[in-house]
N, C-alpha and C positions, 0 to 999 in steps of 0.2 A: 880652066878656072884660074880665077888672079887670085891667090892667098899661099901669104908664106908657110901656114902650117898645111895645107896640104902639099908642097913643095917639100918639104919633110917626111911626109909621109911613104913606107916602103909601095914601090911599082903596083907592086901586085894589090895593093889598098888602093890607089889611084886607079889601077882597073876597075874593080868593086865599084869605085865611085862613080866612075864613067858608064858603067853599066847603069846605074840608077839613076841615071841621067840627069843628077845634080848638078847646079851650074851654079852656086855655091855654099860653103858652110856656114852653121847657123853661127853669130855669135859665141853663143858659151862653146861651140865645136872650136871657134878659132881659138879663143885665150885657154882653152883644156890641153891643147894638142902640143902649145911647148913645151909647157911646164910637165904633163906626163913622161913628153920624151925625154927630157933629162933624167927624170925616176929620181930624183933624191927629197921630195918632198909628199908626204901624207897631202891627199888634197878632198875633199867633199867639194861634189857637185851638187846645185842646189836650184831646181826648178819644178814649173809645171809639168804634170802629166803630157805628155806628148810633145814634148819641148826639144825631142832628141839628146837627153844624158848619155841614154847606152851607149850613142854613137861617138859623143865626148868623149867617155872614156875607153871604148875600145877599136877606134880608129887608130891613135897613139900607142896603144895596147898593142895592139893584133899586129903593129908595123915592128915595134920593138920582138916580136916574137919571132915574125916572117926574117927579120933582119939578121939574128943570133942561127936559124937553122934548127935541122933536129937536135935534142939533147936527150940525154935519159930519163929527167926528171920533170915534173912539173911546171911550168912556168907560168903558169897564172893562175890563180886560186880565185875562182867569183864562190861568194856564197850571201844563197839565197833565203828570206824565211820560209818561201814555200814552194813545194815537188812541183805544183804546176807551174809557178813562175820559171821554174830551172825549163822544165819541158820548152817553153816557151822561147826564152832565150835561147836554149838548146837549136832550136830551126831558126832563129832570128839569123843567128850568129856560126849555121854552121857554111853558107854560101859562101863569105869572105874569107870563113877560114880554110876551106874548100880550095880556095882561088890563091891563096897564099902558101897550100901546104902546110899550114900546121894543126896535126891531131885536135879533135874538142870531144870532150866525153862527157858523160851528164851520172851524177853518183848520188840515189836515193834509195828509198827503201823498195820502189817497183823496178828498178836496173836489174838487168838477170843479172848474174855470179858472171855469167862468159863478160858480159861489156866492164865487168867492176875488175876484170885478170889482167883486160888488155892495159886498165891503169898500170897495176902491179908489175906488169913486165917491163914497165918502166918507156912506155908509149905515151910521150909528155905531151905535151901542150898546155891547154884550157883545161883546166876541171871547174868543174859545174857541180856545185852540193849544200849540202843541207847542214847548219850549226852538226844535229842529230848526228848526221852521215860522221861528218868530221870529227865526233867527238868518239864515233866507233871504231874511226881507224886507230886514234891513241888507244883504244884500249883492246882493239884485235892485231893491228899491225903496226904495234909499238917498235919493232924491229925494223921496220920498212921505210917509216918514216922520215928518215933523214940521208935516205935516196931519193924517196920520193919528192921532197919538197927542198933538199940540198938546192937547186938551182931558181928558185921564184926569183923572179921580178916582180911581182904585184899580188897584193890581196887585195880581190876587188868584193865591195861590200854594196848589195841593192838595199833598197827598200828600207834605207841608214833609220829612216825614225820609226820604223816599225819592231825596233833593237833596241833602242836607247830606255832606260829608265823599267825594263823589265828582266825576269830571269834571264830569258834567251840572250838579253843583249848582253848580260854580264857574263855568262858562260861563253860567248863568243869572246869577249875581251880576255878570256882567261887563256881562249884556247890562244887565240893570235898570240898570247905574249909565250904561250909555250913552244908555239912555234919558232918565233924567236929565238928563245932560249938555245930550239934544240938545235938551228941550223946558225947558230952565234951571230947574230946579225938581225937588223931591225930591216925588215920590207916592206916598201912604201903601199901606203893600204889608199886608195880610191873610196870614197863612199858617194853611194849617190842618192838622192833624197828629196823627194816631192815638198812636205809641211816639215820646216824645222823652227821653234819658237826662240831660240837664243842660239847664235852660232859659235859664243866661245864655249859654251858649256856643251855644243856638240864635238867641237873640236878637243874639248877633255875626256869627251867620252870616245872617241875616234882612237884617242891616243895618250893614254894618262901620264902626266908626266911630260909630256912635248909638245903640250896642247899649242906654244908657239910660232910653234914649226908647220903648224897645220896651215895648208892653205887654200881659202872659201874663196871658190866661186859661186856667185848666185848668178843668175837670168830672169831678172825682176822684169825684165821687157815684154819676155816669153809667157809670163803665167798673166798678162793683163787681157786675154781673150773675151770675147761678150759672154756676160752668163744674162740668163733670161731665167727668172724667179717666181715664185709668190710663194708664200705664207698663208697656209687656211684655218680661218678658227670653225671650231664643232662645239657645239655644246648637245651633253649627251644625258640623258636620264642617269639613276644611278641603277646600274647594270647587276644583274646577277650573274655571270657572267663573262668571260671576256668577248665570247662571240656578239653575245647581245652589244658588248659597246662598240664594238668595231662595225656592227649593222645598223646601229642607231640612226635614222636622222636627225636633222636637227631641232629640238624640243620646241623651240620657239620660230622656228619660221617652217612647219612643214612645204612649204611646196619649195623651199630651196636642195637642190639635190643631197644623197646621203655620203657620206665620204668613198663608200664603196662604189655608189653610181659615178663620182667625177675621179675615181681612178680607172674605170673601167673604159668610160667615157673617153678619156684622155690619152689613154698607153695603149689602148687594143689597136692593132694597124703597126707598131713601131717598136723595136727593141730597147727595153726596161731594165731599171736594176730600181727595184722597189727595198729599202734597210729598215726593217723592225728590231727591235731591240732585242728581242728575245726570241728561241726556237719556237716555241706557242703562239708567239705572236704570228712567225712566220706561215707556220701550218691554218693558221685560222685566216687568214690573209687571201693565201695562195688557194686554199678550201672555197672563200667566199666568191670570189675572183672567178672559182672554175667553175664554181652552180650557174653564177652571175651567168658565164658564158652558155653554159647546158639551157638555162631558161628562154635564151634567145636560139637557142638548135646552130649556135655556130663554133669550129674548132675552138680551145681549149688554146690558150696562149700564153698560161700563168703558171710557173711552175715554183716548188720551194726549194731552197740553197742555202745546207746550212750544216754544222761539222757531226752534226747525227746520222746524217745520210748516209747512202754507202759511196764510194768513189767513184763505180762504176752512174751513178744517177748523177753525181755533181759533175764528173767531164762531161755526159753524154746533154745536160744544158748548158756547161758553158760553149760543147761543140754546137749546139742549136743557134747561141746567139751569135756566133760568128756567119749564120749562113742566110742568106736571104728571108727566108721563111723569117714573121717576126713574133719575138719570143721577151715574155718577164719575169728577171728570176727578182722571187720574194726570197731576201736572203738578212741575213745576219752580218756579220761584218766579213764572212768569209771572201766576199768577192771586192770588197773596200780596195786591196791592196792589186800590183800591177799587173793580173793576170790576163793575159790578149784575148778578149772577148770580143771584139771586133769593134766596129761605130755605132756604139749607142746614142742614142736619141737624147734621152732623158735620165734624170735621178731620183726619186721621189725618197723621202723622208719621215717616215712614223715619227711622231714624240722629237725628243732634242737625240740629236747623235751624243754620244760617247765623250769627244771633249769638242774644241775649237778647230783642233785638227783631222781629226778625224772627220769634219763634215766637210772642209776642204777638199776632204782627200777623197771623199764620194762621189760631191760635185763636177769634181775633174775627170772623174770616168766616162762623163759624156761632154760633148762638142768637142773630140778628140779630130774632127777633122777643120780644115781651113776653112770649108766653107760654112760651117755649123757651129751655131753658139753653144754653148752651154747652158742645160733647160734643168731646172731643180723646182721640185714641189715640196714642202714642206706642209704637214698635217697634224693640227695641233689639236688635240682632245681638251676639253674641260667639263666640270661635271656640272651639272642644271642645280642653281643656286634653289633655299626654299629655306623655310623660317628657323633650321639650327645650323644654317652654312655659318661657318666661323671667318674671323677675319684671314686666314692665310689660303682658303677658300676663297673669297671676295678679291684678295692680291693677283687671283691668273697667275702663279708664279713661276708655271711649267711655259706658258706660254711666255711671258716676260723673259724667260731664262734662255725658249728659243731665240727671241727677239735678239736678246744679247750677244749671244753666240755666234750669230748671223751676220751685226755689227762689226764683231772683233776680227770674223774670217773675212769680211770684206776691205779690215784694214789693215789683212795681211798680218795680223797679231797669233800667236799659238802659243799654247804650254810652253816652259821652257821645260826642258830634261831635268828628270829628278838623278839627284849626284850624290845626295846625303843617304840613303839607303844601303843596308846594311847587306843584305842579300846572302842572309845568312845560312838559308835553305839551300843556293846553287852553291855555296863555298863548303858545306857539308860532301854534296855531291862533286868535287872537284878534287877535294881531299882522295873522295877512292879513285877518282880517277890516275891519278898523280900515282897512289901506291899500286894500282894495276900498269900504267905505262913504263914503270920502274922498275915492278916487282916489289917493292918497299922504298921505305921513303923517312929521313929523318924528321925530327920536329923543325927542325931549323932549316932544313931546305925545303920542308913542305911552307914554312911560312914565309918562307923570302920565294919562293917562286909563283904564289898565290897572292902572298898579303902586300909584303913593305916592297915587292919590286911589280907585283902582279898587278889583278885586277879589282883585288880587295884592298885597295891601299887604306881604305878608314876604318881595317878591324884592327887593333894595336893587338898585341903578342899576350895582352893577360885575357882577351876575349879568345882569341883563339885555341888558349890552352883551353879555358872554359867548353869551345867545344871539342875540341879532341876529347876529354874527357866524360862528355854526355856522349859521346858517338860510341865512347867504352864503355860506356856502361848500358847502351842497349844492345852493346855483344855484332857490334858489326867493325869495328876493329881493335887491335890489340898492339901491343908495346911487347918487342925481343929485349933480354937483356941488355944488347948492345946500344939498345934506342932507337931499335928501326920500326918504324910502324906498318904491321901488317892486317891486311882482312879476318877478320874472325868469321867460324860458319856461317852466319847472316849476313856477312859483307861480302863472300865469298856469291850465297846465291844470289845477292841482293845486284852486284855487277856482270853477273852472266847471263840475266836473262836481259833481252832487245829491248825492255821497257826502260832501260838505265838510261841509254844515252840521252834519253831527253829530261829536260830538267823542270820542266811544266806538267799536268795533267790538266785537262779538260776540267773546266770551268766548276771548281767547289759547290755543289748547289746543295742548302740543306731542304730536308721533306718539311712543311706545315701542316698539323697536325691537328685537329682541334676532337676534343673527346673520341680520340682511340681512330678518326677518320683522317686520313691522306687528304689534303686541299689541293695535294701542287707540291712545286718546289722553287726556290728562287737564289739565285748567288748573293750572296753578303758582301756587300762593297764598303761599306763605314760600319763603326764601331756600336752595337747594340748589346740592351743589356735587359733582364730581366724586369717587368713592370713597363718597361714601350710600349709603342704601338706602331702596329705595321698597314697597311694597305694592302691588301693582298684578292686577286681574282672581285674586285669590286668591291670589296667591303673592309672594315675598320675593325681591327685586332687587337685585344692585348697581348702581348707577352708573358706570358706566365712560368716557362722554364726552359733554358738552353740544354741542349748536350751536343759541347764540341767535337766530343770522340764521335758518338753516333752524326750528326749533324741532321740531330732531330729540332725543332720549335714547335714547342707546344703552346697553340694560344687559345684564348675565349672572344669571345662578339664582345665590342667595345663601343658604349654609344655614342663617344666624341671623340677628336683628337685627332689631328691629320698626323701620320704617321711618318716612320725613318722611310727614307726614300729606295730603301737597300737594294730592292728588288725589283724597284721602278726603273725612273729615265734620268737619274741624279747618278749614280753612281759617285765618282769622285771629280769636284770642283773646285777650281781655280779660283783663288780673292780677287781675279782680273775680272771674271764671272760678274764678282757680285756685284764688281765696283760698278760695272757696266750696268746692269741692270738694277742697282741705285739712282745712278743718269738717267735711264730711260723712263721711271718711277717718276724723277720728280725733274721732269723736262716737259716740250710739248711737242717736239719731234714725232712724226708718224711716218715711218719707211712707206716710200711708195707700194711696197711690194707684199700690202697687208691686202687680204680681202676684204668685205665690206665687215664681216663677222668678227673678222680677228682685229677691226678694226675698233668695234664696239667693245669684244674683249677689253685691251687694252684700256680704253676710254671709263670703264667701269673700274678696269685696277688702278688709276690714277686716282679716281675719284675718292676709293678707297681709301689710297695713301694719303693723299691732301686730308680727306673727312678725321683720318684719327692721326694728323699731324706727324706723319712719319720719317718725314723730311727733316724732323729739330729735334723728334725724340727718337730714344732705343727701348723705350716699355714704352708700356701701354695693357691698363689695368682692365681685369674682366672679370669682374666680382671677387671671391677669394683669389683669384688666379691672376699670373703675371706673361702676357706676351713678353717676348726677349729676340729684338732683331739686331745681331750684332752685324752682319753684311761682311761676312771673311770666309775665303773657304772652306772646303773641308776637315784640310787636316787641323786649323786654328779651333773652326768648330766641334771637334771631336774632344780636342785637350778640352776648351771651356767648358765644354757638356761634363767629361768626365771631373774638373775642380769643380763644380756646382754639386755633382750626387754627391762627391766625396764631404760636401759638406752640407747633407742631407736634402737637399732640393729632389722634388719629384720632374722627374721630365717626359715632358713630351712632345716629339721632336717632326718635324715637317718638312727640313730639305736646307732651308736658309735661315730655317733660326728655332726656339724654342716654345712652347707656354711650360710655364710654370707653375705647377696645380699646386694647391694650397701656401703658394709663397703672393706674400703682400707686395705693394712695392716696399714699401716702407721693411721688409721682412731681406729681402732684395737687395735693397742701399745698405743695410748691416753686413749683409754676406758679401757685399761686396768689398767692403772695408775693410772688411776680414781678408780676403783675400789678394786686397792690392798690400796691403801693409803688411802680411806676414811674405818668409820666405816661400818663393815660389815654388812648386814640387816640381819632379823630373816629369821626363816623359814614360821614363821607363817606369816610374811608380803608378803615374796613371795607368800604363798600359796592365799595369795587373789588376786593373778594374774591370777588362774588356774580356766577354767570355766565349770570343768566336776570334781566334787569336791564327787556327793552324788552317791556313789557307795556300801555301804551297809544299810540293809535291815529298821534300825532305824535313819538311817541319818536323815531323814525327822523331827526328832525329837529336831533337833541340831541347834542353832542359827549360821548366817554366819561366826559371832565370832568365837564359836566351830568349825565347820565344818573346816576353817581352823588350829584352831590347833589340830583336827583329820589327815587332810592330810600331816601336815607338819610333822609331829611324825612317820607315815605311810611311807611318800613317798618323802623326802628331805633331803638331807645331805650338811648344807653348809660348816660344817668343810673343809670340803674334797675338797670340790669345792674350797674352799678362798685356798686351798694347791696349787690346781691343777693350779691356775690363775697367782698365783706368780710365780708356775714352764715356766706358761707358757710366762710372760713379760719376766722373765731373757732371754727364750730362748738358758738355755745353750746347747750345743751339745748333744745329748744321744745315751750312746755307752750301755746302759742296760737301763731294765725300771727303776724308779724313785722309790726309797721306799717311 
């Protein structure tokens, strides 16, 4: 092989290679492999699914280890988000090391005690583990630790954007930099990462503070593989429900197949990864999928995959899809990230993914080999129009929003990382951490090694007294005379039991409840308030009473009103979303990759838009009542939702914009006036408008105080909104979106 960086690399890696009978490195393998061996620079790797990262970074890796010899201590730290990814890597990665003589160990919650000792006795190499794993050792082998990791050369970080802008990823930043601390020295961290939407704001998040010094490699070459597509529209009755609407055919062209015939159709014969949005959605999918096949008297090839299962049922189908025999898991987003399922076929798609990146990140799990493109089916529900369908009904806007989505992953565009968030739940939980790795801990060294030097660097020294202060007075720690902060009995059992070390719970869902009867239950992802309306199991709700503590909703039958998206396929969206699907509204572009349905779709939402002139206005009057399509994301629409009720507007809200019941325009253009000309409010005062606020795992912890400027940091943008309000009093004509 001609290449300088394998020329670098230790013998026994050049064996390795030669063994795999490679006759050269890919690209991003060559420009990875000096720059890691030198080790003095942070670096994120930045490509497609099967592009060869791992081998980027741990060819230069595994050479630098083979090179040094045995030591007593650890010398490479990977940590992964998920047990199976580690397993994974774990045999990936254990033949070269094999081949070079250096130890690799794998440290989770199913590792016996014997393989987690051979760490301890200071049997270095690789370790392999889990945020969780690692945050157990500061708080069981707080002693140990600075043998154990005294010698790194590298923290290598997978699956980089499945960390970024969530707890897990902030509790990793804290731990690295404790790490840091404890072995006095900063260790060059690798990350490597599939969809990253802005790369200096990942590189801040890699490394706060030196964000500089980071240095991005991408492999834009690598991730241009063929993907082969479509897009299908359904129009479905309106369902009682959810089975009925996932078995519907289509209302207006019966002899065209039902969505459940052309996935059955389509994936029986070939290994699947079918993503629904929801655990219900999955069961009802996988349920239909399996009669489908019992009605024809042939095996059963659909199975469901999703974090309710038990583990023994999720390995025993991901070992299925790896093996000839072919197998489809209807799964949730469990299986989205880089777990070795083998050569899938195909991707298929329920409703819109998650965000931008997240569909990317699906798509890529199949045509993982050279000769195989990349096959994605997208399946778009809409409900069967009739003479009280309202205008955001007639828009398609779930569909439109796919459309857009699709767009923006095709131009290689994704979220950037949220960096403003406060993450004030994991900095609760980091504080006992800190006073268990200790033993105690002062105020001024907990808040320099967490806040102004840590991974909280945007909580300032009066927020944090704030919570120390609520963490005392729920009696889970306490202040010694001399100022050391200790556990009190609830802090005490609160970090001894194995539930501590993670800093997430499984997915908040509250129960629906309507006259004393259970409906369901759905997770709350935007900001709802009593007097909404929701959508929920096919039908139109109002909101009639929250309880955050219980995480009850109680509602009644609501006979209009397209509802908050909370528990649908919106969750939380980007103004890059909307802008997009502005464009697409009032353009004449038709993606090839529409079916003839979804084609008509579309062409009906257009028609829509042009008919009530939506392209030059932002209302649009509907008897007493006011439509309001401001075209901003999430979090901009949530601040404007909550200045509109604060100044008594009744809302009811749809996904991308509002009606506004008993507001005139003329009612409207006042309140608006009102509100561009006086001082704008905080976010933190809206946010004590929101009554579904305690959504992670330490909230509990957090005075009402906090709690709102946890959600406002989180989940509020009024900048944007106070833009959006003035754009929209002037009212000028718009012949483009609005920069």
């Amino acid at each position: 092989m001609h290449s300088s960086t394998y020329d670098r690399l230790h013998p026994d890696i050049q064996r390795w290679i030669a063994k795999k009978k490679w006759t050269q490195l890919r690209p991003l393998q060559e420009r990875a492999g000096p720059v890691i061996l030198e080790g003095n620079n942070d670096v994120i790797l930045a490509a497609a699914t099967a592009s060869g990262k791992t081998e980027a970074a741990f060819l230069p890796i595994l050479s630098r280890l083979a090179e040094r010899g045995p030591e007593k201590g650890i010398g490479v730290l990977y940590l992964s988000p998920l047990k199976a990814l580690i397993n994974d890597q774990y045999l990936r990665l254990r033949e070269p090391c094999t081949m070079a003589g250096i130890p690799i160990h794998k440290w989770h919650g199913d590792v016996s005690q014997s393989q987690k000792k051979d760490v301890l006795k200071g049997n270095g190499g690789l370790l392999l583990i889990t945020p969780e794993s690692l945050e157990a050792l500061f708080v069981n082998r707080s002693t140990q630790l600075r043998s154990l990791f005294g010698d790194l050369l590298y923290i290598a970080i997978d699956e980089f954007h499945a960390f970024i802008g969530l707890e897990r990823g902030k509790q990793l930043q804290s731990l690295l930099y404790r790490i840091d601390l404890m072995i006095r020295r900063s260790c060059p961290r690798i990350a490597l990462s599939a969809t990253l939407g802005d790369m200096k704001m990942a590189a801040q998040f890699l490394h706060p503070g030196k964000s500089d010094e980071v240095i991005i490699l991408e492999d834009k070459e690598g991730s241009d593989s063929e993907l082969r597509m479509q897009l299908r529209g359904y129009v479905i009755q309106d369902p009682r429900s959810l089975a009925d609407e996932i078995i519907a055919a289509d209302s207006n062209a019966q002899e065209e197949e039902s969505l459940i015939d052309h996935m059955y159709r389509c994936l029986r014969g070939k290994d699947n990864l079918v993503f629904a949005n929801s655990r219900s959605f999955v069961e009802i999918l996988s349920d239909q999928l399996r009669r489908r096949s019992e009605n024809d008297h042939v095996p059963n090839e659909f199975h469901p995959h999703h974090g309710s299962l038990s583990k023994e049922l999720r390995e025993a189908l991901e070992k299925a899809l790896k093996k000839d025999s072919p197998t489809t898991a209807v799964c949730t987003s469990t299986l989205e990230m880089g777990v070795d399922i083998g050569s899938v076929h195909s991707v298929a798609q329920i409703g819109c993914a998650p965000s931008v990146a997240s569909l990317r990140q699906r798509w890529g799990r199949s045509g993982r080999r050279d000769d195989h493109p990349a096959v994605l089916r997208i399946y778009q529900r809409e409900p069967e129009l009739d003479e009280q369908s309202e205008v955001p009904d007639l828009l398609r806007i779930n569909l439109v929003q796919n459309i857009a989505m699709t767009e923006l992953a095709l131009r290689k565009w994704y979220e950037p990382p949220s960096i403003s968030r406060l993450h004030l739940s994991t900095l609760a939980h980091q504080v006992l951490s800190l006073i268990v790795q200790h033993g105690g801990v002062t105020a001024q060294d907990a808040f320099r090694a967490l806040c102004s030097h840590g991974a909280f660097r945007n909580v300032p020294s009066s927020l944090f007294a704030q919570l120390l202060h609520s963490m005392g007075e729920k009696e889970v720690l306490l202040q010694s005379k001399d100022g050391t902060l200790l556990l009190n009995h609830k802090g005490e059992r609160l970090t001894g039991h194995y539930t501590f070390y993670a800093v997430f719970d499984t997915e908040e869902e509250y129960r629906v409840r309507s006259e004393g009867k259970t409906l369901g239950t759905l997770p709350i992802k935007t900001a709802i308030r009593e007097g909404d309306s929701i959508v929920f199991a096919g039908h139109r709700w109002d909101i009639i009473q929250i309880s955050d503590h219980e995480k009850v909703i109680e509602v009644m039958p609501s006979k209009k009103g397209k509802a908050c998206f909370a528990g649908g396929g919106w969750g939380f969206v980007h103004t890059e979303v909307l802008k997009e699907m502005f464009s697409i509204y009032s353009g004449s572009f038709i993606p090839k990759y529409l079916n003839l349905k979804a084609t008509e779709l579309l062409d009906q939402a257009r028609s829509t838009f042009h008919y009530h002139r939506l392209q030059e206005h932002w209302t649009l009057p509907a008897g007493d009542d006011t439509y309001l399509f401001p075209w901003i994301g999430t979090a901009a629409l949530d601040a404007l939702r909550l200045m509109l009720v604060e100044e008594g507007i009744k809302i009811k809200d749809w996904g991308t914009g509002y009606m506004l019941t008993g507001a005139s325009e003329v009612h409207l253009k006042d309140t608006l006036a009102s509100l561009t000309e006086a001082t704008p409010p905080s976010a933190v005062y809206l946010a004590s408008y929101v009554e579904t606020k305690r959504s992670q795992k330490y909230h509990w912890l957090l005075s009402d105080e906090l709690l709102n400027e946890d959600y406002a940091s989180s989940n509020l943008d009024v900048d944007e909104a106070i833009v959006r309000l003035k754009d929209i009093k002037e009212r000028a004509p718009m012949t483009a979106f609005p920069s």
